[in-house]
N, C-alpha and C positions, 0 to 999 in steps of 0.2 A: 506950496506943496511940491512941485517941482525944482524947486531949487534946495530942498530937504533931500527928493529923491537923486538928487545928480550929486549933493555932497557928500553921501550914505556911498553912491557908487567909485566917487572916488577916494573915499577912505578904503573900502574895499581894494579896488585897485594898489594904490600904496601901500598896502599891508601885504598883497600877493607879490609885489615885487621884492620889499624885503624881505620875506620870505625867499624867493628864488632867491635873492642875492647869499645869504646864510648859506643855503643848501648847496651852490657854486661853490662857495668858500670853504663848505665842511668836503666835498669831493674834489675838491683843489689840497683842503692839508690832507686829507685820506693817502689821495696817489704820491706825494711828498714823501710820508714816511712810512709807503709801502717798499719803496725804494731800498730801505734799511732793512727791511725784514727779511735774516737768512744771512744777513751781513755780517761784515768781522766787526767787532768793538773798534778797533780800532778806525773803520772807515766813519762809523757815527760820530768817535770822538773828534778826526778828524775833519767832518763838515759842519758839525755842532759845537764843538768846544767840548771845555772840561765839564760835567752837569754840574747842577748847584749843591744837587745831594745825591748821596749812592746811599738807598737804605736795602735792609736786610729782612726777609721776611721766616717767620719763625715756621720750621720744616721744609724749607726749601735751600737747595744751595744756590739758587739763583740770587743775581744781581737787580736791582731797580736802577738807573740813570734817570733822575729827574731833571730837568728844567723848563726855569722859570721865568717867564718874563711878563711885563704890562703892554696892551695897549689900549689906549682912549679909558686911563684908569680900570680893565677888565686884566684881571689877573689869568695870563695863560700857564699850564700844566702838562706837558709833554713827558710821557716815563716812557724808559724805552727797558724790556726783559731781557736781561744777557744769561746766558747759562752758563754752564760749566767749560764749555767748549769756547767761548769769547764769542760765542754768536747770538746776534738780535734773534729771539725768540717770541719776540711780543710787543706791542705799544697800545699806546693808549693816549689822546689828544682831550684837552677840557678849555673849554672857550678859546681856542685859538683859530682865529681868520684872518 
């Protein structure tokens, strides 16, 4: 019974830690590409490259800059909102740590 209840606690444990580690990782890319936000298009493209896609969204004159990358096979999605003005107005991060 004991050795039930200490392996129940450290699955617990391991679970709360990666957990923290995600949570670090999602407030580590946050402040990353707050960075961007207010910025010229051109400083994004210069630190990021060319995106993989610029789509268009229907009623808006804005811009989307997507990119895309893998890692450990998890497909990251990074868009960044450019307006009218060539300025980051917005992003958005999906699985990337």
């Amino acid at each position: 019974m004991k050795k039930i209840i200490l392996l129940l606690c450290f699955s617990l444990l391991g679970c709360q830690t990666i957990s923290e580690k995600i949570d670090d990782a999602s407030d580590k890319e946050e402040k990353n590409l707050n960075k961007f936000l207010n910025g010229s298009e051109y400083n994004l493209k210069s630190f990021m490259g060319r995106p993989d896609k610029i789509d268009f969204k229907e009623g808006s004159n804005n811009r989307y800059y997507i990119y895309e990358s893998k890692k450990l096979n998890i497909k990251c999605e990074r868009i960044f909102e450019i307006n009218y003005k060539n300025k980051v107005v917005g992003y958005s991060s999906k699985n990337c740590f």
